[in-house]
C-alpha positions in Angstrom: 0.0 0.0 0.0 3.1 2.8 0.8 4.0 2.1 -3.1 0.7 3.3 -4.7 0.6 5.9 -2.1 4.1 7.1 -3.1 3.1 6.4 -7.1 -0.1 8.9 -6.7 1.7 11.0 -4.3 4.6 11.4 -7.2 2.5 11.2 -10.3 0.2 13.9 -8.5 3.0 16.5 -8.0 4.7 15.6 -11.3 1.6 16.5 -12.9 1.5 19.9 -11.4 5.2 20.6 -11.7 4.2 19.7 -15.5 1.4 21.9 -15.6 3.1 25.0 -14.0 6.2 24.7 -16.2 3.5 24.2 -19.3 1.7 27.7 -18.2 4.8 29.7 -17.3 6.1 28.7 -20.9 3.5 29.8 -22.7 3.6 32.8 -21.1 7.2 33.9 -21.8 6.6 32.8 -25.4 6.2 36.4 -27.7 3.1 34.3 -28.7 0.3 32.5 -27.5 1.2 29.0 -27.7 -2.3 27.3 -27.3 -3.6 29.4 -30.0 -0.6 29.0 -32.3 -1.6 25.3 -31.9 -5.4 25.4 -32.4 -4.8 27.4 -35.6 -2.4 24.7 -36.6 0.6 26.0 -36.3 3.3 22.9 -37.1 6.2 25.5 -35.9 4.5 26.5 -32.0 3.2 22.7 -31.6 6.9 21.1 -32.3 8.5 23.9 -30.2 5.9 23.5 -27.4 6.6 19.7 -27.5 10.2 20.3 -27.2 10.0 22.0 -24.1 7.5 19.4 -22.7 9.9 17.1 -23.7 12.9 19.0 -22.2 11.1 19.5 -18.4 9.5 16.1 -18.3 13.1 13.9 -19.0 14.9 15.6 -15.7 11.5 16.0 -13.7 11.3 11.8 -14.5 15.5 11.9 -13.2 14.0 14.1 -10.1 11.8 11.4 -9.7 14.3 8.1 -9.8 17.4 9.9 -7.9 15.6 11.5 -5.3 14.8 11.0 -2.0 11.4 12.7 -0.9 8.8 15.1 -3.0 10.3 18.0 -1.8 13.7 17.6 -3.3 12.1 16.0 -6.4 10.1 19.2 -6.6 13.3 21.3 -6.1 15.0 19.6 -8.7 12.0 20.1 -11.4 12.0 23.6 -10.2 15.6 24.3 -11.1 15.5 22.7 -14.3 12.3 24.5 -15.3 14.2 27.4 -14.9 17.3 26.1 -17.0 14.7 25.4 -19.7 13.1 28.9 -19.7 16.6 30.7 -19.6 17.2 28.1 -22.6 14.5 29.4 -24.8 15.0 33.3 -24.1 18.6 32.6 -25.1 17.8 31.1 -28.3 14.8 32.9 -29.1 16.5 35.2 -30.9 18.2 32.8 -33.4 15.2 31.0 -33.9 12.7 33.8 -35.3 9.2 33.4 -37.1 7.9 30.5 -35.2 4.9 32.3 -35.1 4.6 32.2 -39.0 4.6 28.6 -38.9 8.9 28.0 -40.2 9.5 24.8 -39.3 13.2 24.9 -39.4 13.7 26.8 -36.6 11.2 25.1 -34.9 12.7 21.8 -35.5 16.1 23.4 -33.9 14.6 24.7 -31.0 13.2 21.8 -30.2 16.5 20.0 -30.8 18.0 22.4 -28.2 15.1 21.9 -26.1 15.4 18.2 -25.7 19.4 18.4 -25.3 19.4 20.8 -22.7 16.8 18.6 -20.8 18.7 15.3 -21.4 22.0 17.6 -20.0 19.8 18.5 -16.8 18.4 14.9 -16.4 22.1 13.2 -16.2 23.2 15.7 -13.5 20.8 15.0 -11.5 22.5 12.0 -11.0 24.6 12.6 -8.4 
């Protein structure tokens, strides 16, 4: 019974740490990201994904080399922020998502993705 409670208890917070770094990107972004997506914008989804992708590999390394919620929630805090600092760095380089170019998109994403694979492995210490 302690395992599912620590599986909900986990999944639960994970899910909010998620959801927080989700709304707090799409805020930063020059341009609203759920829009950009309804209206089909390739570019926005594949750059929104990217950052998804980038939070939720370390947050699931908080997860495995932590010890309690608190310090998992730490951890997914600090690489949130790593990811955010990520994109306002490279949003310059990567213009015109908003009009849908995907090859910026597509390196974004890239950078994304590396940056979040970079935060996961240090986690573990």
């Amino acid at each position: 019974m302690d395992a599912i409670v620590a599986f909900l208890s986990y999944f639960a917070a994970a899910i909010v740490l998620l959801a927080v770094f989700m709304f707090i990107y799409a805020k930063i972004t020059p341009y609203d990201e759920f829009a950009e997506i309804a209206n089909n914008n390739i570019a926005a989804a594949i750059t929104f994904g990217g950052a998804i992708l980038g939070f939720t590999l370390p947050l699931a390394s908080a997860i495995f080399f932590t010890h309690d919620i608190i310090e998992m929630a730490l951890w997914a805090a600090i690489t949130g922020i790593v990811q955010l600092i990520v994109f306002r760095l490279l949003r310059r380089f990567v213009p015109d998502i908003e009009a849908g170019h995907i090859a910026p998109a597509i390196l974004l994403f890239t950078m994304s993705v590396a940056i979040g694979i970079l935060n996961a492995i240090c986690i573990s210490y």
